[in-house]
C-alpha positions as CSV (number, residue, x, y, z in Angstrom):
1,X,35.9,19.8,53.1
2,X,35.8,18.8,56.7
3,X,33.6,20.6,59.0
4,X,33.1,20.6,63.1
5,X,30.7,18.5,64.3
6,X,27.0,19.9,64.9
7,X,26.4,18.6,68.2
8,X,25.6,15.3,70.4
9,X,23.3,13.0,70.0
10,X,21.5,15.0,72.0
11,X,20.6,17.5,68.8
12,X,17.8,17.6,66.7
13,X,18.9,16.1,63.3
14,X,20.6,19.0,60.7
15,X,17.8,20.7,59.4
16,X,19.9,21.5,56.1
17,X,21.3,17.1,55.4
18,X,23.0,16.5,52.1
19,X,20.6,14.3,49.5
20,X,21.6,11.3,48.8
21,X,21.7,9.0,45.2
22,X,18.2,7.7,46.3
23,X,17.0,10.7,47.8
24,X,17.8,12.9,44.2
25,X,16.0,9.7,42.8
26,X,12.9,9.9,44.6
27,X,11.8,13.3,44.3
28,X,8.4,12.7,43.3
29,X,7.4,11.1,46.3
30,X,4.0,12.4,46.6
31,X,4.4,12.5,51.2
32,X,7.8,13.8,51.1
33,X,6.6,17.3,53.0
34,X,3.3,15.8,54.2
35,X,1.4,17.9,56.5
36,X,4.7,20.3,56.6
37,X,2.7,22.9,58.2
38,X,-0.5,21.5,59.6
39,X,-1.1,21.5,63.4
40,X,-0.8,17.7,64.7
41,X,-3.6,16.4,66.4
42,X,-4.1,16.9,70.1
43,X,-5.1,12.9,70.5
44,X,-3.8,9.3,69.1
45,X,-3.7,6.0,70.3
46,X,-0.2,5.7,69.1
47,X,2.9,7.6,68.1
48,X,5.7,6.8,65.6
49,X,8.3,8.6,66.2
50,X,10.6,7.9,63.2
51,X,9.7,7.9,59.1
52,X,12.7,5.6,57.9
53,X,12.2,1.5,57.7
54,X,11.8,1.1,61.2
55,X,9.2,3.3,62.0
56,X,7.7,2.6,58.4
57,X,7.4,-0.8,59.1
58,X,6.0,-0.4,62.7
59,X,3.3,1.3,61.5
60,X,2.7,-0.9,58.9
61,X,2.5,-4.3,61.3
62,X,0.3,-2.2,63.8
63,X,-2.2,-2.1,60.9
64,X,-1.2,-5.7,60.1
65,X,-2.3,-7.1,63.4
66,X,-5.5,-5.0,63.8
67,X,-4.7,-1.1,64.9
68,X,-7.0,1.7,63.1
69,X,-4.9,3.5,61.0
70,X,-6.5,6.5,61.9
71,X,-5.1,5.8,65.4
72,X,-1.8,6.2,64.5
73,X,0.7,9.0,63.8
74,X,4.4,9.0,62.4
75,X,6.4,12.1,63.6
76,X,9.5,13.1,60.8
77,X,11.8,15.6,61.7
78,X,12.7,16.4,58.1
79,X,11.3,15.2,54.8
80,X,9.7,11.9,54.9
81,X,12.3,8.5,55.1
82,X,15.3,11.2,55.3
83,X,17.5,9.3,57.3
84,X,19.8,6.9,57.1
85,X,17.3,4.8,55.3
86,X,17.2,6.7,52.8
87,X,21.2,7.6,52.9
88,X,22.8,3.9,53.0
89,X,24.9,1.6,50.8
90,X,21.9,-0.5,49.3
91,X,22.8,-3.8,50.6
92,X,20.3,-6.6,52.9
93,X,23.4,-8.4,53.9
94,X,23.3,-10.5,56.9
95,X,26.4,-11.9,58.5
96,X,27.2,-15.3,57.8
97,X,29.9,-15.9,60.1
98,X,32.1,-13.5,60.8
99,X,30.6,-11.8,63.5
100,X,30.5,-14.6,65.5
101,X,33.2,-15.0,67.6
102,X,32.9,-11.4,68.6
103,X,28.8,-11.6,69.5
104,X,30.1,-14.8,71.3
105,X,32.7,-12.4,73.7
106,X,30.1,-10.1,74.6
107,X,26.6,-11.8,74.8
108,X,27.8,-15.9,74.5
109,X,28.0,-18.8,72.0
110,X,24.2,-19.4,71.6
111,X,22.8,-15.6,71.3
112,X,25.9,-15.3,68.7
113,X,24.3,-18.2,66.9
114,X,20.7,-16.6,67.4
115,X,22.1,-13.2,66.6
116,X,23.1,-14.3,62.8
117,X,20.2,-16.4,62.5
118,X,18.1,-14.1,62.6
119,X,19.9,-12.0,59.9
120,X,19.5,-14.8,57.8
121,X,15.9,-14.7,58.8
122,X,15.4,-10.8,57.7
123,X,17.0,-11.2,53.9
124,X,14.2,-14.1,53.7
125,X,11.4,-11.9,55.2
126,X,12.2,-9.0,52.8
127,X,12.6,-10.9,50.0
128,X,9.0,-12.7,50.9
129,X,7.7,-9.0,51.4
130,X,8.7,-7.2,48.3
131,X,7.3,-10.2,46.7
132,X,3.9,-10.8,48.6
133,X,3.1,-6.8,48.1
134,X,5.1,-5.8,44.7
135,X,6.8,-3.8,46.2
136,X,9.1,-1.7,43.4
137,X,12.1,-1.1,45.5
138,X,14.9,-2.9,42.9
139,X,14.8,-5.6,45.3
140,X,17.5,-8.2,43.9
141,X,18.5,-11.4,45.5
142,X,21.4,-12.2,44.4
143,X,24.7,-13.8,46.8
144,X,27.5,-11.4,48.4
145,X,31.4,-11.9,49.1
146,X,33.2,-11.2,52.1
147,X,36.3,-10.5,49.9
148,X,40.0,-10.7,52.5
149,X,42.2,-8.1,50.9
150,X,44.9,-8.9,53.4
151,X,46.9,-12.5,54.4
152,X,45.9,-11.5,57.7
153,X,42.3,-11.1,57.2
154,X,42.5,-14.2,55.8
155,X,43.1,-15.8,59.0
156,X,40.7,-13.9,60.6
157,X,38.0,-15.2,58.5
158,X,39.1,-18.6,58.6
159,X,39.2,-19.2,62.4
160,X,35.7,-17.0,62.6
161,X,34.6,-19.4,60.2
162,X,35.8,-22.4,61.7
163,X,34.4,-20.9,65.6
164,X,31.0,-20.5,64.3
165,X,31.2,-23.9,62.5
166,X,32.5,-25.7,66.0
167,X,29.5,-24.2,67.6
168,X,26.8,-25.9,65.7
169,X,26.4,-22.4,63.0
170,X,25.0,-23.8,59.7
171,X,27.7,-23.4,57.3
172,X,25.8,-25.4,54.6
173,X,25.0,-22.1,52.6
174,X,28.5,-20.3,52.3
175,X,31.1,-21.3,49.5
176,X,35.0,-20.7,50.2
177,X,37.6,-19.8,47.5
178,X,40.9,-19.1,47.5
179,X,43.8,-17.7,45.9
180,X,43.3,-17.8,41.8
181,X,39.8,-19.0,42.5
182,X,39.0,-16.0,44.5
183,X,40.3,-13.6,42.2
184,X,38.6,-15.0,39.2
185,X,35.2,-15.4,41.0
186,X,35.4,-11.7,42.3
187,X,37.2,-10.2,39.3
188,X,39.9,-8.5,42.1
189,X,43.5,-9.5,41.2
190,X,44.8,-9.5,44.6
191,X,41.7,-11.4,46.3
192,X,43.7,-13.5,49.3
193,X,40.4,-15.1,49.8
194,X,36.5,-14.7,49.5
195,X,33.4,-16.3,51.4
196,X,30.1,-16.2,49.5
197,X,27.1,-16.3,50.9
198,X,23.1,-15.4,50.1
199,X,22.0,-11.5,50.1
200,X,20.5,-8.7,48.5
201,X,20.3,-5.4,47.6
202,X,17.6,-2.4,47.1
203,X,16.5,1.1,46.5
204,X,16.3,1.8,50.3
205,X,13.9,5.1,50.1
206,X,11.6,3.2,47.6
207,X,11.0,0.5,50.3
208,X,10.9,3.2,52.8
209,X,8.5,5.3,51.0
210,X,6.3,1.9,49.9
211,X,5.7,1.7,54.1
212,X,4.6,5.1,54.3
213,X,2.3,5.1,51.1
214,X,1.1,2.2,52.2
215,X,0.1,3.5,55.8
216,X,-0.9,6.4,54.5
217,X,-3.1,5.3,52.2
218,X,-4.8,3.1,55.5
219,X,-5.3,6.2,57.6
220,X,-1.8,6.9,59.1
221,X,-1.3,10.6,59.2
222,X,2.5,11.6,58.6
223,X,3.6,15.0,59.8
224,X,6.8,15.8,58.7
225,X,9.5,18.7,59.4
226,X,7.8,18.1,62.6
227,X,10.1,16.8,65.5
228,X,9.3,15.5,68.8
229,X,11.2,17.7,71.3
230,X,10.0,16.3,74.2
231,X,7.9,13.7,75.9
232,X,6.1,13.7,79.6
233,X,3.6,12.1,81.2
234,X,0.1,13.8,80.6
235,X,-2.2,14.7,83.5
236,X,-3.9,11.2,83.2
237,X,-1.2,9.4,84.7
238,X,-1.0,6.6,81.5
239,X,-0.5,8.3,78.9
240,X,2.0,10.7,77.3
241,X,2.2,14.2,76.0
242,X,4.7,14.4,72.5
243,X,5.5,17.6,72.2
244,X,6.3,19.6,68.4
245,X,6.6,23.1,67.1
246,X,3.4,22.3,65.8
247,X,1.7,21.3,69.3
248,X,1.4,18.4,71.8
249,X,0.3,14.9,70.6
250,X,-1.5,12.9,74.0
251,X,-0.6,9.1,73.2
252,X,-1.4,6.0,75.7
253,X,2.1,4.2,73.0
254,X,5.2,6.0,72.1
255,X,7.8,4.2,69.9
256,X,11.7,5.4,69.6
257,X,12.2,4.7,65.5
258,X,14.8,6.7,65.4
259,X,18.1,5.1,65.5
260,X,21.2,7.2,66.4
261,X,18.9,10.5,67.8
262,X,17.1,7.9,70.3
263,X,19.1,9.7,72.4
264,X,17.5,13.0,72.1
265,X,14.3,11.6,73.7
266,X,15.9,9.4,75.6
267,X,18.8,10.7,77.5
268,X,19.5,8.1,79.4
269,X,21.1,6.0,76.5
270,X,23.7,8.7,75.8
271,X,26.2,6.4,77.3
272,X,25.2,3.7,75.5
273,X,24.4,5.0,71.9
274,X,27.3,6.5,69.4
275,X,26.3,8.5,66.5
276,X,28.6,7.5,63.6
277,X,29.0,9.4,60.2
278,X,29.6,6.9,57.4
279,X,30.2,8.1,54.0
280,X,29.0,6.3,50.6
281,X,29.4,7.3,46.7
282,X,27.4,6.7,43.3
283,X,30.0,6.0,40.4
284,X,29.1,5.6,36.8
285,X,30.9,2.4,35.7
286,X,33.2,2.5,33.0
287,X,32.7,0.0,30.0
288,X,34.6,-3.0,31.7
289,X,31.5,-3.0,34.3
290,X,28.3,-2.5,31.6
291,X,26.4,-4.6,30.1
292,X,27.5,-8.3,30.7
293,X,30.4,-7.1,32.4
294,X,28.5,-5.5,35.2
295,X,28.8,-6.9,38.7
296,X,25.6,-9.5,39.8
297,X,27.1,-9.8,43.8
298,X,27.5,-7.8,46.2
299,X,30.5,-6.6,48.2
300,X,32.3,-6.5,51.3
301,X,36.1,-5.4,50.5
302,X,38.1,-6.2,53.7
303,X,41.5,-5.2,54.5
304,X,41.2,-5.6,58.3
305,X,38.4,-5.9,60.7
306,X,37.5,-2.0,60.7
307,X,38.9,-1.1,57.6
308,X,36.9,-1.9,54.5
309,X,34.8,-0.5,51.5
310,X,31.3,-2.1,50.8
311,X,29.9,-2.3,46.6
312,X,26.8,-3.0,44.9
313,X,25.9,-2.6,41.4
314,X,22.1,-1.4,40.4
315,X,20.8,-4.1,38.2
316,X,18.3,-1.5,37.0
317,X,20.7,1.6,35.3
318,X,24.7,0.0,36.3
319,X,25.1,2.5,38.8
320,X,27.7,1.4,41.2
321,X,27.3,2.1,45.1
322,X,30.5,2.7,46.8
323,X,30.3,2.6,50.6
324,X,33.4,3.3,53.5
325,X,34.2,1.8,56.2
326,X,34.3,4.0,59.5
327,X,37.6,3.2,60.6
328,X,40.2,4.0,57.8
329,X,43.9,3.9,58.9
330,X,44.9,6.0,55.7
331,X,42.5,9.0,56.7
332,X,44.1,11.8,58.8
333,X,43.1,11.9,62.7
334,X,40.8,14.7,61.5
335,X,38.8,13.0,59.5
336,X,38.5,10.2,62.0
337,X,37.4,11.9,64.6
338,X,34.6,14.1,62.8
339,X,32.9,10.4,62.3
340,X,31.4,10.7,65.8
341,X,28.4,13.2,64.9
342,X,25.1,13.4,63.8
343,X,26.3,16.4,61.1
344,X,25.0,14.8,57.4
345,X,25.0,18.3,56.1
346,X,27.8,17.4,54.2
347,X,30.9,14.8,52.8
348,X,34.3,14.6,52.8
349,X,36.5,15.1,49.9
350,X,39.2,13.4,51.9
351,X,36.9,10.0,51.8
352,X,35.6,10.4,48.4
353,X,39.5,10.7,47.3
354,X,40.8,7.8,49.3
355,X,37.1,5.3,48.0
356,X,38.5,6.5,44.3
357,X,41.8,5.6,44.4
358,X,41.2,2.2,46.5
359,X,38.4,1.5,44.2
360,X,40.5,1.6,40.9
361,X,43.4,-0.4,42.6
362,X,41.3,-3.1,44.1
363,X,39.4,-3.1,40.6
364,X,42.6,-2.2,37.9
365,X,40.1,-3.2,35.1
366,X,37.5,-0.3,36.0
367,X,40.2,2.5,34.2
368,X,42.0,-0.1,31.9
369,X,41.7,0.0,27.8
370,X,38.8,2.6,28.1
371,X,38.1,6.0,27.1
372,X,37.6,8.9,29.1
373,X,34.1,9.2,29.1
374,X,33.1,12.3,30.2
375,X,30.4,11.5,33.1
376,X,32.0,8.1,34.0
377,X,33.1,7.9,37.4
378,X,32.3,10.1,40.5
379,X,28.7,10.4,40.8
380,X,27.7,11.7,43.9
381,X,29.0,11.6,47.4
382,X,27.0,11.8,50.8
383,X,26.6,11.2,54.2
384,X,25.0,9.4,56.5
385,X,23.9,8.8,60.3
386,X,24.3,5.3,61.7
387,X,23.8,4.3,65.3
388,X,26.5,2.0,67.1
389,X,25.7,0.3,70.5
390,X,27.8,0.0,72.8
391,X,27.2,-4.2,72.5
392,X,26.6,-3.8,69.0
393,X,23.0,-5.2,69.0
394,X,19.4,-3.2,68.8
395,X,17.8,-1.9,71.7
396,X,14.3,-3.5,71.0
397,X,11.7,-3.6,73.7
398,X,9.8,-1.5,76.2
399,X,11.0,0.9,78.2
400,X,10.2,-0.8,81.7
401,X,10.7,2.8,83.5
402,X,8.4,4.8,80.5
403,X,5.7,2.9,80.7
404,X,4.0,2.8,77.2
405,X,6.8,3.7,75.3
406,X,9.2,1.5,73.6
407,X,11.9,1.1,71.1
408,X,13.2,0.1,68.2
409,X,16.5,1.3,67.4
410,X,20.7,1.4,67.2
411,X,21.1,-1.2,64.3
412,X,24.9,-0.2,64.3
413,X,25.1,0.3,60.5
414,X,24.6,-3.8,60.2
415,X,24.1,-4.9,56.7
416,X,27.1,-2.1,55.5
417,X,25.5,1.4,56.4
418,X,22.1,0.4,57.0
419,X,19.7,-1.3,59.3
420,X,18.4,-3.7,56.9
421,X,19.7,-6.9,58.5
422,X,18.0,-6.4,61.2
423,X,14.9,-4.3,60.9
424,X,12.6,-6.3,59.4
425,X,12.4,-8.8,62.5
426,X,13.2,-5.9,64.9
427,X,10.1,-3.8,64.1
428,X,7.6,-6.8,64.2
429,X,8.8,-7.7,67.7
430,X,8.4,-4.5,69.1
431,X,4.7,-4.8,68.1
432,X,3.8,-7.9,69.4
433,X,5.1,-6.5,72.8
434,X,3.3,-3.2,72.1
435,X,-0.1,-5.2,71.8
436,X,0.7,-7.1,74.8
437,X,2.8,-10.0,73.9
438,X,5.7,-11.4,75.6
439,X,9.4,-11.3,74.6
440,X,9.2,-15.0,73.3
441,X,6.8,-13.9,70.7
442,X,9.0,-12.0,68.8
443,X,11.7,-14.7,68.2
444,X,14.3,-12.2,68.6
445,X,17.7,-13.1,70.3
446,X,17.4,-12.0,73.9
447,X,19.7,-9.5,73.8
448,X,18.5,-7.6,71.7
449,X,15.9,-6.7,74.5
450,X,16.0,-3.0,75.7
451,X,15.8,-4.0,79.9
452,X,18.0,-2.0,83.0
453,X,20.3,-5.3,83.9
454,X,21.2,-4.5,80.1
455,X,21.9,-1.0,80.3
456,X,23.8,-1.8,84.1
457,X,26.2,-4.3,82.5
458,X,27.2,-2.3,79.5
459,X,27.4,0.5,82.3
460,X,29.9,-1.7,84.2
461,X,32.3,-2.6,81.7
462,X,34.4,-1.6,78.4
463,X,32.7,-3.6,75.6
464,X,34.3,-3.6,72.1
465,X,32.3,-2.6,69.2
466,X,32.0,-5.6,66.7
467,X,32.2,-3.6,64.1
């Protein structure tokens, strides 16, 4: 099943997206259609543009730090939380290491050390806010292994590991095995090596949809199947007209929340923004992964750098989440290139065969000495929309040349198809320098910062993507 691509970034998102596991598990979301076909207001102090995490969590630290809710509105193009918030592979994974001597290439030793500090930071924030506001999202904190598939992954790791180390990274947290250790601590027979580390998993659209309830219920007004097709400055001269099918919002503060369509808004980050399809799968375990079998970490399956499959298990009902990486050397050139699009009308059987088969053989145990169960196995399949930068870091930040609108977007798929190693230090930053603060405030690395020498360097030069 492989289809053309939709479109650039440049597209509204598919009207008609596949549902994901969580999405067919969240139905009874009261907001999912709210104020489908209502008229938006012609007046607001601010605009959300943007219902996932992001723009969830924006809202929600506006009202945090003083803003009305009544002076705030959060423009969906679809159904509320419908994108890849609500379509990733359930982890809150920061990176530990690995990452670093890449960061380090592009942006220098000490942002690389900021950059996975602060990861570090958002699994602690989370877990503090699912905690602080019972928040029922399946929230468990639990540890996660970088699992090296290959001898030469292995090496990889290790000198990573040993870079981020030499450069002052705190180590003190991750736990190294090898060989039989590794496989009998990750239950994968041909484990090279594994790194273990602190991380987490969720229901992604239960968190997303706890934001919006939560706002909601302070006065936010939600419009959804209502996308903003264009933005220009009103008659004023300081504020900005958002315009919808549904009529034209005047706000004095615009936020970008929405991740690889930023583009649509914002044209000028075309060059710097990719739209990436990723692909991830619900499988019904067989008996070898129930009960006290069932898996308590999470996941990263590595045979090279791009080339790797990400797991959870739900600790709620076993269900195991089966994410793939983008760049598969045994997928066909087709399928490769159809990644770059912002099509999630669909999957492709060509991925959910090749996460099957490389599932059973990196886990022999999962068809072993069992029964054929009818309804064990193969779930669901879906896609997904992730935004990759072209520095693979966040554009947080005003938009010096917009004044009054910023953003807070292009998480690159961090934390294994989702934003959420990021976000939740990403969208309070962008409020403190919406109500005035100063890029110091937000503890964020520096480059993360949205500014024009940013954009002119990544113009200048060939950057590699990380990941």
């Amino acid at each position: 099943m492989i289809h053309p691509d939709n479109g650039s970034s440049r597209n509204l998102p598919n009207k008609t997206p596949c549902m994901s596991y969580w999405q067919r598990t969240t139905r009874a979301f009261p907001y999912l259609a709210a104020h489908h076909n209502d008229p938006v207001p012609t007046r607001t102090q601010y605009v959300v543009i943007g219902s996932g995490i992001s723009g969830g969590l924006t809202a929600f630290e506006l009202i945090e730090a003083g803003v009305a809710g009544q002076d705030i509105v959060i423009l969906e193009a679809r159904e509320a939380a419908s994108g890849a918030s609500s379509r990733n592979a359930g982890h809150v994974r920061p990176d530990a290491f690995r990452g670093f001597s890449a960061y380090a290439k592009v942006h220098g030793p000490e942002q690389a050390l900021r950059i996975i500090s602060d990861e570090r930071r958002v699994l602690d924030k989370v877990n503090e806010f699912v905690a602080k506001h019972g928040v029922q999202c399946d929230f468990h904190l639990t540890s996660t292994f970088d699992v090296c598939m290959t001898p030469e992954f292995a090496v990889y790791e290790a000198e990573s590991f040993q870079q981020f180390k030499a450069a002052g990274g705190d180590v003190s947290h991750i736990r190294l095995y090898e060989g039989a250790e590794a496989q009998a601590k990750t239950r994968i027979p041909d484990a090279i090596a594994a790194y273990e580390w602190p991380a987490g998993s969720s229901h992604p659209a239960k968190l997303a949809q706890f934001l919006l309830e939560s706002v909601i219920e302070r006065g936010v007004r939600l419009f959804t199947f209502c996308p903003a097709t264009e933005i220009v400055q009103s008659q004023d001269g300081v504020s900005w007209d958002v315009h919808t099918p549904r009529g034209a919002i005047c706000a004095k503060r615009i936020v970008h929340c929405t991740n690889a369509h930023a583009a649509l808004l914002l044209p000028q980050l075309e060059l710097y923004l990719r739209p990436n399809r990723a692909q991830a799968h619900s499988l019904i375990p067989t008996v070898a992964f129930t009960a006290n079998n069932a898996l308590r970490q999470t996941f990263s399956l590595r045979y090279s750098l791009h080339h790797f499959y990400s797991l959870i298990q739900r600790q709620e009902d076993g269900t195991l989440i089966l994410g793939v990486s983008r760049s598969n050397p045994t997928l066909s050139a087709e399928t490769l290139a159809s990644r770059y699009s912002i099509d999630d009308s669909h999957f492709n059987d060509e991925i959910v065969q090749d996460a099957l088969s490389s599932f059973k053989k990196i886990f022999p145990n999962f068809s072993q000495n069992t029964r054929d169960i009818r309804g064990e196995g193969l779930d669901h399949a879906w896609s997904g929309i992730i935004a990759m930068t072209t520095d693979s870091v966040p554009f947080v930040g005003a938009i010096d040349s917009l004044p009054g609108q910023y953003i807070c977007a292009g998480f690159n798929g961090h934390g294994h198809l989702t934003g959420m190693a990021r976000i939740f230090t990403c969208a309070p930053g962008v409020v403190k320098l919406m109500l005035g603060g100063q890029w110091s405030d937000t503890g964020l690395p520096e480059c993360f910062q949205f500014t024009p020498k940013r954009l002119a360097r990544l113009l200048g030069g060939d950057i590699p993507s990380i990941w």
